[in-house]
C-alpha positions as CSV (number, residue, x, y, z in Angstrom):
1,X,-10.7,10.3,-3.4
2,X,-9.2,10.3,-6.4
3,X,-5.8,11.1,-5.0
4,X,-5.9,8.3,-2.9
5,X,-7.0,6.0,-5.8
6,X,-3.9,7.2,-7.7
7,X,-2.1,6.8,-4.9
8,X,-3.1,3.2,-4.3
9,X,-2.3,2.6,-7.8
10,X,1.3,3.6,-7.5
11,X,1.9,2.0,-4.6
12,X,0.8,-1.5,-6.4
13,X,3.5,-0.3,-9.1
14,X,6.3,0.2,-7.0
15,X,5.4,-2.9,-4.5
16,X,5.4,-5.4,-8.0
17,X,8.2,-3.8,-9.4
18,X,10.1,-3.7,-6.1
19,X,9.5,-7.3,-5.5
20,X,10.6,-8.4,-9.2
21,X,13.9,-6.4,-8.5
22,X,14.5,-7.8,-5.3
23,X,14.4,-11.6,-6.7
24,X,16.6,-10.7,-9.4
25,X,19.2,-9.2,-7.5
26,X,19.1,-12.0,-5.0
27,X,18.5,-14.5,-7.3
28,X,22.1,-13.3,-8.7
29,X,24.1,-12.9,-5.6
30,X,23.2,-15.9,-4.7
31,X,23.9,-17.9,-7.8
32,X,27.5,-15.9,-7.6
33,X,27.5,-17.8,-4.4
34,X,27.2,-20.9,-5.6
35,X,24.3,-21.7,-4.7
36,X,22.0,-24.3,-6.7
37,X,19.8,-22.9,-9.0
38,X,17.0,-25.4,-7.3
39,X,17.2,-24.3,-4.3
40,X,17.4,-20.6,-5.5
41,X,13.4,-21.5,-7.0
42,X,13.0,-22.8,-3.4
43,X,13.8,-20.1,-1.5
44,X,14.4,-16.6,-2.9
45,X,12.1,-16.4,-5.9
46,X,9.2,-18.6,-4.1
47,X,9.6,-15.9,-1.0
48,X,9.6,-13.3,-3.5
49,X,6.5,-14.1,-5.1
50,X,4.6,-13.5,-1.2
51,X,6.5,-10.1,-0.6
52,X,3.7,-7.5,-1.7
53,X,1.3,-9.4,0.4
54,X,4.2,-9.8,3.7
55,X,5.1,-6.2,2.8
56,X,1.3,-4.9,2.8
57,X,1.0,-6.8,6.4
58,X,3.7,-6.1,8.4
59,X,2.7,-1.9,7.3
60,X,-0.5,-2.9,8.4
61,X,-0.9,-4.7,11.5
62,X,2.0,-1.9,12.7
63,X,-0.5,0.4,12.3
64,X,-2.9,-1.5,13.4
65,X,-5.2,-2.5,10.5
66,X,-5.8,-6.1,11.0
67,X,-8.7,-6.4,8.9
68,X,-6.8,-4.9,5.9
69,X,-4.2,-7.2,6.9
70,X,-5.9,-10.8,7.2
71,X,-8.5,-9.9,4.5
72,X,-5.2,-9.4,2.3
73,X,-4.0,-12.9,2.6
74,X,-7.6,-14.8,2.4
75,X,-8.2,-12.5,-0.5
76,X,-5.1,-13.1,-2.2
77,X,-5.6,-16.8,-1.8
78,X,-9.3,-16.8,-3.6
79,X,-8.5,-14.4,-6.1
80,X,-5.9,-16.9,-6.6
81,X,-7.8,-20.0,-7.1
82,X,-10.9,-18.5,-8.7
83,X,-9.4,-15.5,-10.9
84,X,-5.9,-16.5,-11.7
85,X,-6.2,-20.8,-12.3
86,X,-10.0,-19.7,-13.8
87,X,-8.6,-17.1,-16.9
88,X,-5.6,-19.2,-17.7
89,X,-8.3,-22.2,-17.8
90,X,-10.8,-20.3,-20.3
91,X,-6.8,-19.4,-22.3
92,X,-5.8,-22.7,-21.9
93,X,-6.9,-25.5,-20.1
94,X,-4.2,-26.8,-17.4
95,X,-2.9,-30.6,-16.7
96,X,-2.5,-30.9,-12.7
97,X,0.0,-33.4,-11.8
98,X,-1.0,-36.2,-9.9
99,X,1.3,-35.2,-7.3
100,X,-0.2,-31.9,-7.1
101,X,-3.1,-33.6,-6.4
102,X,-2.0,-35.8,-3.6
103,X,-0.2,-33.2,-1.8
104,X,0.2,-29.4,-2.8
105,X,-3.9,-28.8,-3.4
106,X,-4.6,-30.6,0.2
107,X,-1.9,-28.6,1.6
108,X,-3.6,-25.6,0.4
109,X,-6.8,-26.7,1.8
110,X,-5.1,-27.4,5.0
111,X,-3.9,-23.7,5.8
112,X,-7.1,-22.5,5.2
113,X,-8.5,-25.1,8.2
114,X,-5.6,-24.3,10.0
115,X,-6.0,-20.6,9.9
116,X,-9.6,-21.2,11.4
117,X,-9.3,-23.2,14.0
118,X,-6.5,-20.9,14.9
119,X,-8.0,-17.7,14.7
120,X,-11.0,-18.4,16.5
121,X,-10.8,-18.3,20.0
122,X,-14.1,-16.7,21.0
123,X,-16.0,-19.9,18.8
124,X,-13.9,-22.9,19.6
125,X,-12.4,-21.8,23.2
126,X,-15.0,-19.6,24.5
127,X,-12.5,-16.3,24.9
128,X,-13.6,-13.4,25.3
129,X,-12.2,-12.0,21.4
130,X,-10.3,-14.0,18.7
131,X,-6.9,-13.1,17.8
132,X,-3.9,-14.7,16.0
133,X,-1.3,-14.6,18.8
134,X,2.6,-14.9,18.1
135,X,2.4,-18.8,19.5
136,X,-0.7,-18.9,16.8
137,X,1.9,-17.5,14.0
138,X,4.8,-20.0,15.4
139,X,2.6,-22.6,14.5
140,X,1.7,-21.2,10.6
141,X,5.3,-21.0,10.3
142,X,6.2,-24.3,12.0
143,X,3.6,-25.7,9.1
144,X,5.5,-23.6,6.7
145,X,8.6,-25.3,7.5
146,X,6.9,-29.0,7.1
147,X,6.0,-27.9,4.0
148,X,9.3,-26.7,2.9
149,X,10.6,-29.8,3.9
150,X,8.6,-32.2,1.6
151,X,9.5,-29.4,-1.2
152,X,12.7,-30.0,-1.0
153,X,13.1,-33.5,-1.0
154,X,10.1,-34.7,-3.0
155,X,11.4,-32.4,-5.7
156,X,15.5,-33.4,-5.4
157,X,14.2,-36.8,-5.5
158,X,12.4,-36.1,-8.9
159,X,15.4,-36.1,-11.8
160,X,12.7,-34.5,-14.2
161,X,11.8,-31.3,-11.8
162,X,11.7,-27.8,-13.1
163,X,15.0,-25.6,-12.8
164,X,14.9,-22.2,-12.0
165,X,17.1,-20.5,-14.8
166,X,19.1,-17.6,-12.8
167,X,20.7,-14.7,-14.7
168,X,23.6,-13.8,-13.1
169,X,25.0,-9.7,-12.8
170,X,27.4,-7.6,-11.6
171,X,27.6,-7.3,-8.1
172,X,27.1,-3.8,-8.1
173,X,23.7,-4.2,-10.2
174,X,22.8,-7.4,-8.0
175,X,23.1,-4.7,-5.0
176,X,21.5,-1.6,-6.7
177,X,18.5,-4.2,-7.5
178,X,18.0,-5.6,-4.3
179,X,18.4,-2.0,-2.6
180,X,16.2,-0.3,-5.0
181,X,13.4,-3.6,-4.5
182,X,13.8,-3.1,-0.7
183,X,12.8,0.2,-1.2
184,X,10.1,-0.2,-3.6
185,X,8.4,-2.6,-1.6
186,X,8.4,-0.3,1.7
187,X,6.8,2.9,-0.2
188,X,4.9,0.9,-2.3
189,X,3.2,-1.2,-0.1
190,X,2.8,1.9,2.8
191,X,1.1,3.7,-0.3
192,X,-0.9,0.6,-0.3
193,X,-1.9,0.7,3.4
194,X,-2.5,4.4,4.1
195,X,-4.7,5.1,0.6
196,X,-6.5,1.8,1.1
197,X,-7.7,3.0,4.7
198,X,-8.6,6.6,3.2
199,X,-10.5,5.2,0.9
200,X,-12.5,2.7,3.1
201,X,-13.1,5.5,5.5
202,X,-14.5,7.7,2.5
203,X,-16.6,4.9,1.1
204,X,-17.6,3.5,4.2
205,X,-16.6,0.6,4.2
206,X,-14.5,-1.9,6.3
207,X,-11.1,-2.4,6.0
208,X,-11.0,-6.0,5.8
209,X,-13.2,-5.8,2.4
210,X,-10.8,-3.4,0.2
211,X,-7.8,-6.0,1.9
212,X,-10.2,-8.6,0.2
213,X,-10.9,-6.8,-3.0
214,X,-8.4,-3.9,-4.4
215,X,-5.4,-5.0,-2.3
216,X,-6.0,-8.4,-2.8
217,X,-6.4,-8.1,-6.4
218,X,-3.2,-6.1,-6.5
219,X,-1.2,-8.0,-4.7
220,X,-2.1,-11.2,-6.7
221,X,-1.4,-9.1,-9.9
222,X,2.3,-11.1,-10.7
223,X,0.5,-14.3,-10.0
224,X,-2.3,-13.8,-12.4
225,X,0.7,-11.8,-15.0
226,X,2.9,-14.8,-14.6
227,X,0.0,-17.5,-15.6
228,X,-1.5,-15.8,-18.1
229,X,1.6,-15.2,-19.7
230,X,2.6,-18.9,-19.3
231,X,-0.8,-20.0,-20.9
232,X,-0.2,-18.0,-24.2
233,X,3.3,-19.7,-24.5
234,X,1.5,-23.3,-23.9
235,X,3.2,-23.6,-20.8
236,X,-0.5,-23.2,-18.6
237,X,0.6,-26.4,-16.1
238,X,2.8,-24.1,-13.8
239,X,-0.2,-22.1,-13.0
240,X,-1.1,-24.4,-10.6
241,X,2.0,-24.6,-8.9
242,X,2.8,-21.1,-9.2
243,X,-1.1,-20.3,-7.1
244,X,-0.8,-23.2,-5.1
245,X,3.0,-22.0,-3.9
246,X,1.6,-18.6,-3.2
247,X,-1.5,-19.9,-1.3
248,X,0.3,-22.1,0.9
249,X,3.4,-19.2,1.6
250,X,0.9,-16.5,2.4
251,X,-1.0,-18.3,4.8
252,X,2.0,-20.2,6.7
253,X,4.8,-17.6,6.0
254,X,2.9,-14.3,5.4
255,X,0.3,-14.4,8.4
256,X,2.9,-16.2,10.7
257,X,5.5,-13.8,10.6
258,X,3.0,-10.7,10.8
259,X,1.2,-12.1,14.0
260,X,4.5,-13.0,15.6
261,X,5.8,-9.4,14.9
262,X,2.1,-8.4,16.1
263,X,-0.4,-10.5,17.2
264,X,-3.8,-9.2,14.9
265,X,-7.4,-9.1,16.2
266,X,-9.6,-11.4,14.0
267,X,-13.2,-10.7,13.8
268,X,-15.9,-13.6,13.1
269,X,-17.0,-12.1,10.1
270,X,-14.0,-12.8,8.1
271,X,-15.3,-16.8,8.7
272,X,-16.9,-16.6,5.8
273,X,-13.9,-15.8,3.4
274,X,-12.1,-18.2,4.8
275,X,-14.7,-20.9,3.8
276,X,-15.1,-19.3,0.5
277,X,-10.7,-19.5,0.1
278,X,-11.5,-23.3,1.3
279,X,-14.0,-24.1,-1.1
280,X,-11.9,-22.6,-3.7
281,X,-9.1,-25.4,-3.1
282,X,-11.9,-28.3,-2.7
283,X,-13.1,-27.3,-6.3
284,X,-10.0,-27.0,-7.5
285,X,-8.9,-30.5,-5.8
286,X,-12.4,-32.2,-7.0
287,X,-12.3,-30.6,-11.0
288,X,-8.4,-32.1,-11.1
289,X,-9.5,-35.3,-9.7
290,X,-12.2,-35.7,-11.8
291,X,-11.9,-33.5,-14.6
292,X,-11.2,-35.6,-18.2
293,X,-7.7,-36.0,-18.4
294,X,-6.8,-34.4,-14.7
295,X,-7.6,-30.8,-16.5
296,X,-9.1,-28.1,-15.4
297,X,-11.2,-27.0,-18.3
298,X,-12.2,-23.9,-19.9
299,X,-15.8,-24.6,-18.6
300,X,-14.4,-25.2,-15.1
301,X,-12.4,-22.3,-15.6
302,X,-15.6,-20.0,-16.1
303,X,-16.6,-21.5,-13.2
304,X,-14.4,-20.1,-10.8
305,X,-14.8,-17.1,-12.6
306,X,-18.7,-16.8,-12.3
307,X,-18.4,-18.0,-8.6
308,X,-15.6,-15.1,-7.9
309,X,-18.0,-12.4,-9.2
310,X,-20.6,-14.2,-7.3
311,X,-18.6,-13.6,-3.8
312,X,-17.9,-9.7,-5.0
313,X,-21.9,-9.4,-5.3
314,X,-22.5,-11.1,-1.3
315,X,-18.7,-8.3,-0.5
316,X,-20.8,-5.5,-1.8
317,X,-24.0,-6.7,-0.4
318,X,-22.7,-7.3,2.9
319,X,-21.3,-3.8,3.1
């Protein structure tokens, strides 16, 4: 066990790291390129931020963990929500755009109800088991795509949006980074996958709830560094874009891609986390809209806290 646990540990190391390297190097070459620094935010770093959890899925619905798979991504997205937007609340309470919420925080809220009507066959069509099929993950990524689109414009349109500031290397470094990321995302994150199912065997447990807890929580970890490190420099607004981005890719991008390489059996317990991810973005959507000052507030941000430990009690319960 308490190799495993080490194990697990070092594979959340090299899966961060690898994915930090991996922008950078990309980020470079393609700045070298020519390409705009926009649409290098759009793309390569925004892609970048979902690796460890596309990473930790494609290793696992190869080897046929589904559960450790999906509860990766639903996780991810409430750990999100209720750990990472709730501490850099209590830090510093965050201003959410009004555009933010018109569209990215609905959007959210929209892949979690698209992700469940999708996913379950056996409640909506009568089949005999639920699974996310490859026409399932076309769709995800088809919404993806949509999503992309109104990016991309909405923000081209705007004269005052954010600039992704690119730092540009030798192409030899660019190379070794993106190399040495590639490979620090495929040990790390089948570290991830092979100590994570060891350990769920030894405890007993399933391995859709370490996807929703340890994994999750790892695999959130540059999210929740990224805010909280933005909150202590006064800049706590891009914490919502930065969770809401990351919500929106892992659903759409993350679970779309892994069920179109492999389709992945869903079970009807997981239901529940996907209402509790949902709920998440209708707090979230309801404390911006009528918070004082569209805010979300150190007392809101305890909120999501409480509620977060709340759903690790019913986890652990539900064991």
């Amino acid at each position: 066990m308490v190799l495993e646990i080490f194990l697990l540990i070092l594979g959340l190391v090299l899966l961060i790291y690898g994915a930090d390297k991996l922008v950078e190097g990309a980020s470079s070459v393609a700045a070298k390129l020519g390409v705009s620094a926009f649409i290098i935010g759009l793309t390569v770093v925004a892609f970048g931020t979902s690796m460890p959890e596309m990473v930790v899925n494609i290793i696992a619905s190869f080897s046929g963990n589904s559960g450790l798979a999906i509860g990766n991504v639903i996780g991810s997205n409430t750990i999100n929500i209720f750990v990472v937007v709730g501490i850099t609340a209590i830090i510093r309470p965050i201003r959410v755009l009004s555009s933010t919420i018109r569209i990215e925080i609905p959007y959210s809220l929209l892949a979690a109800v698209v992700l469940f009507f999708l996913a379950n066959d056996m409640l909506i069509d009568g089949a005999e088991a639920s699974i996310l099929s490859r026409v399932d993950g076309l769709i995800l990524v088809t919404f993806l795509g949509l999503f992309l689109y109104y990016t991309y414009y909405s923000a081209k349109s705007d004269k005052y949006a954010p600039v992704t500031q690119v730092k540009e290397r030798k192409n030899y470094i660019s190379l070794l980074m993106i190399a040495g990321g590639i490979l620090g995302l495929y040990f790390g994150g089948k570290l991830i996958v092979d100590s994570a199912t060891e350990i769920a065997r030894s405890l007993g447990v399933s391995d859709a709830i370490i996807g929703l807890t340890v994994v999750a929580v790892g695999t959130s970890l540059p999210e929740l560094v990224t805010s909280v490190v933005a909150a202590y420099k006064g800049n706590a607004d891009i914490a919502i874009g930065n969770v809401l981005g990351s919500n929106i890719f892992n659903i759409f991008m993350v679970l779309g891609i892994s069920s179109v390489i492999r389709p992945l059996p869903f079970y009807p317990a997981a239901n529940i986390d996907i209402m509790v991810a949902g709920l998440a973005s209708i707090l979230l959507f309801a404390f911006a809209l009528f918070g004082k000052g569209q805010k979300i507030s150190r007392i809101e941000g305890s909120i999501f806290v409480i509620i977060y430990l709340a759903y690790l009690v019913y986890l652990m319960i539900s064991v």
